[in-house]
N, C-alpha and C positions, 0 to 999 in steps of 0.2 A: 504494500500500500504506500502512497506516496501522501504526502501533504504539500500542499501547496500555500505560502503567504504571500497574500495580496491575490490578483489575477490570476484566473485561470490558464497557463501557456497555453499558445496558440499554434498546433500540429500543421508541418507541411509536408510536402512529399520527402523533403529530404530527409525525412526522422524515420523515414521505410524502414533503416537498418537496428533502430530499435525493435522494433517488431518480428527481426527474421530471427527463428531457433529453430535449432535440430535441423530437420529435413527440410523445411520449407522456408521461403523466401517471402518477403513481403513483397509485393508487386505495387500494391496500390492503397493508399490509404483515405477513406470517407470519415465520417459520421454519421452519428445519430441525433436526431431532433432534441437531444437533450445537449449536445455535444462531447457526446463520448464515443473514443476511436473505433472505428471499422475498418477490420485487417482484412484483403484479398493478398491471399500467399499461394506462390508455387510451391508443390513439392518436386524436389530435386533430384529425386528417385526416378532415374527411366524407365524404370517395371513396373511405375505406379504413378504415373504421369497426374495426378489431381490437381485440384486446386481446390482452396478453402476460403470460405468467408468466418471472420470468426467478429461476433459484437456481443455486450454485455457477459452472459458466462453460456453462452449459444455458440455451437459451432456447426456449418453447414457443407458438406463436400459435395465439387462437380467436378462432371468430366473436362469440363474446356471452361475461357476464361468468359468466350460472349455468356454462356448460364451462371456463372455467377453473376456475371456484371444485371442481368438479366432479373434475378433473384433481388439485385440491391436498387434498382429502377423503384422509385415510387415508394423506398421503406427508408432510403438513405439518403444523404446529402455530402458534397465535396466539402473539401474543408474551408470554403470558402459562404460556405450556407446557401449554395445553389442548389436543386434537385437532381438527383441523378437520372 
């Protein structure tokens, strides 16, 4: 858990490499209407080619990257508080 004083930080793309562990890579990072991170990660695995959306303590896997992106349409927003 982290704390934060003052201001909540404000996540950009460049912070992806926080998000990458173990097998999977972070590719792309949203939000949620509350503004809490949304992880889209590859996994790095050739035998198991997935991807993952992971938000709140939910985690979602598809086979390619348009069904995830697909999945986060209409539920998330970039971190810039646009709709996806």
């Amino acid at each position: 858990m982290k704390i934060f004083y003052g201001t909540k930080p404000k996540l950009t793309q460049k912070d992806r490499s926080m998000f990458s562990r173990g097998k999977y890579e972070c590719k792309a990072l949203l939000q949620t209407r509350k503004g809490d991170p949304v992880i889209i990660s590859k996994c790095e695995n050739t035998d198991y080619p997935a991807w993952r959306v992971e938000y709140n303590f939910s985690c979602v896997v598809f086979n390619t990257y348009d069904e995830a992106l697909a999945f986060c349409k209409g539920r998330f927003m970039d971190l810039d508080g646009k709709a996806v």
